[in-house]
Structure formats: C-alpha cells, structure tokens
C-alpha positions in Angstrom: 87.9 196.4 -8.7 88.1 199.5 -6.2 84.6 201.0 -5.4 85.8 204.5 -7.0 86.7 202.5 -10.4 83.1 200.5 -9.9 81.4 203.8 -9.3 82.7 205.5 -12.8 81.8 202.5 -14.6 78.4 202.5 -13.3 78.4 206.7 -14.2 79.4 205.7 -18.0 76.5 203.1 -17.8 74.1 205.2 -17.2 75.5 208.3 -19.4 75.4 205.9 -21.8 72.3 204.2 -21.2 70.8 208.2 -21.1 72.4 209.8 -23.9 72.6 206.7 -26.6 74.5 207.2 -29.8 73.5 205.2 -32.7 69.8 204.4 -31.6 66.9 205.4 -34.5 63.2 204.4 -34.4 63.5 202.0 -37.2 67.1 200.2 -38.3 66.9 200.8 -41.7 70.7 199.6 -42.7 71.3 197.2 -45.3 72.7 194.3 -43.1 70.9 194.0 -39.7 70.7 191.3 -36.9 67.5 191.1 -34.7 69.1 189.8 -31.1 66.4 188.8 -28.1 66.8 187.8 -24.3 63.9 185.4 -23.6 65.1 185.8 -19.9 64.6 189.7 -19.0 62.9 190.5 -22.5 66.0 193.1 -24.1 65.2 193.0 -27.6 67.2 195.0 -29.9 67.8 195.1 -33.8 71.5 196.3 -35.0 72.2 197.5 -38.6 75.8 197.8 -40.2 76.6 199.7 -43.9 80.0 199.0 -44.9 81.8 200.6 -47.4 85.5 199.4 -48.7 85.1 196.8 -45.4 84.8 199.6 -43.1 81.3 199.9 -41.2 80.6 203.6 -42.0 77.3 203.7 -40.0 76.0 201.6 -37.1 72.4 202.0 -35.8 70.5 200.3 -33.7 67.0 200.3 -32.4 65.5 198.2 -29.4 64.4 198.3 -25.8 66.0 196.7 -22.7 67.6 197.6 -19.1 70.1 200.1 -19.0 73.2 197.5 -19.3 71.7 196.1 -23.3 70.8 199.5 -24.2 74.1 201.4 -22.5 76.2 198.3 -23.9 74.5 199.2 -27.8 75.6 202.5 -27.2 79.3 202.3 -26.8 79.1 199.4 -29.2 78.2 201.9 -31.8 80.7 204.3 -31.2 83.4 201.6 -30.6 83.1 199.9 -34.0 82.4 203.0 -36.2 84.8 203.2 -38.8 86.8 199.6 -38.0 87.1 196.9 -40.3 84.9 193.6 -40.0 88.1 191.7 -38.9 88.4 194.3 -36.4 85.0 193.7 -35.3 85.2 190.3 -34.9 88.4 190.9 -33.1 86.6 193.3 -30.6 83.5 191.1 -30.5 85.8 188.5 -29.2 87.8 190.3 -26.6 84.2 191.5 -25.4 83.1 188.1 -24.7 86.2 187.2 -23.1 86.1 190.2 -20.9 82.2 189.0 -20.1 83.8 185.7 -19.1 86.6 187.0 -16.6 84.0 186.9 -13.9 85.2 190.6 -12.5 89.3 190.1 -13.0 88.9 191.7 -16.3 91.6 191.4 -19.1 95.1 192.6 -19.4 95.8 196.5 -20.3 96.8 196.3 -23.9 92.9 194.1 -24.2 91.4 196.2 -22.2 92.4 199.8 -23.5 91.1 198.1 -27.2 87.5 198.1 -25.5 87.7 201.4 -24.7 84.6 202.5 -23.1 83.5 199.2 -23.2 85.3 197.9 -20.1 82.6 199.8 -18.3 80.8 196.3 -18.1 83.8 194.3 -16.2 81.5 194.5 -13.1 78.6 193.3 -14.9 80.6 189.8 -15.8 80.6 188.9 -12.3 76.5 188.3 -12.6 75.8 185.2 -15.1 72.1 186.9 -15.3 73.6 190.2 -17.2 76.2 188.9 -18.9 73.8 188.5 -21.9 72.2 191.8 -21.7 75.9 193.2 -22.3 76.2 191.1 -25.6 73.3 191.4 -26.9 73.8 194.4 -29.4 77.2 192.6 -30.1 76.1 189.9 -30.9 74.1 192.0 -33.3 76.8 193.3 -34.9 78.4 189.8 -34.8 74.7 188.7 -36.8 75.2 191.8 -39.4 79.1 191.0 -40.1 78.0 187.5 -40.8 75.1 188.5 -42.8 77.3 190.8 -45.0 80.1 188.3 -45.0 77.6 185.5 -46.9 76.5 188.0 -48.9 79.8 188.9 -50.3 80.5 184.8 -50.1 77.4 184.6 -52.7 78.6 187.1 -55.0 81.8 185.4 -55.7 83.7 187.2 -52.9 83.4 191.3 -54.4 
C-alpha cells in the first residue's frame, strides 16, 4: 500500500471516527447484539430493524478507539438498505479483508466494501483486527438474532 493511499485511509478513519453516522445514546432497535473487547475495552451495542429482509435502520451506541467506533460508522452506512444475505455476504468479505495481513482483496471484493477498505492497513496489526470487527460482528449477532426469531415463528 503507497503512503498517499495509507494516508487517505487513515483521513476517512478519522472523518469517520469524528462525524459517526448511525451512533444514538441508547440502541433502542428491535434486534440488537452487545459486542466487547476484553483486550483494549471497545464496547459497543448494534441494533438492526428490518422490514421485507431489508435492514431499514442501523444504530449503534458504544465507546472504543477510533478504529471500533470509525469501523461502526461506515458499517452503518454500508449495510443500510441491503438484505441479510447481503450482510452476511459483506460481513464475510470484511473478515477476509481483516485476514489479508495488508495485501487486501481483489477489486470487484474490494469496491463491495466501499468505504470499508479504509481498514486494509489495520489487518496488518493482529491487536486491531478486532476493534475493526467488532460493530460487525454486531450486526452479524442482530442478523442472527432476527434470523431465530423468524426460525421460531415458523419461518414468516
């Protein structure tokens, strides 16, 4: 990774980390996940309402560094209006771009992260990696937590 692509990413961290979309004072959604890092302390709770399988509203509330709460941030843009499948989906390309140790993913994966791809640099330190996926994991928690849901109701 150039130093002039590191340096933007590090800008859209902190932009992020600034100016959050999506964080409240209380998550108040109908399908949450609470996600903690016993290792630094990030601590964040992620709520999901869904309507006709698409997640119409994501909010999140928490505190952390700047790479769990930026990561929340972009999260929350990035899986506004996508279906859980496409969650999951994104979820998983996330945590394979957190395992690339730096290389980072091919273009078609990558432009799919959007904004997201910010934390490339971030996968080359084993310490971060989890601050990144915390809030996705979240979401990951609140998919599944709506999925069993639906699984109890006989699949409506």
């Amino acid at each position: 990774m150039t130093d002039v692509l590191e340096e933007m990413y590090q800008t859209v961290i902190l932009d992020e980390y600034r100016n959050s979309h999506g964080k409240v004072p209380k998550v108040e959604a109908e399908f949450q996940s609470h996600q903690y890092n016993p290792t630094c302390g990030d601590d964040i709770t992620v709520g999901i309402e869904v309507e006709d399988d698409r997640i119409v509203d994501i909010t999140w509330s928490g505190s952390g560094c700047s790479i769990s709460l930026a990561s929340a941030s972009i999260a929350s843009n990035l899986f506004l209006k996508r279906s859980t499948k496409e969650a999951r989906e994104l979820i998983a390309l996330f945590k394979e771009l957190m395992n690339s140790k730096g290389a980072g993913l091919n273009d078609e994966k990558m432009d799919k992260l959007e904004n997201a791809v910010a934390f490339m640099g971030t996968s080359r330190f084993p310490g971060r990696i989890k601050c990144a996926l915390l809030a996705w994991l979240g979401i990951l928690g609140a998919v599944e937590t709506l999925e069993a849901q639906k699984n109890e109701l006989g699949g409506k």
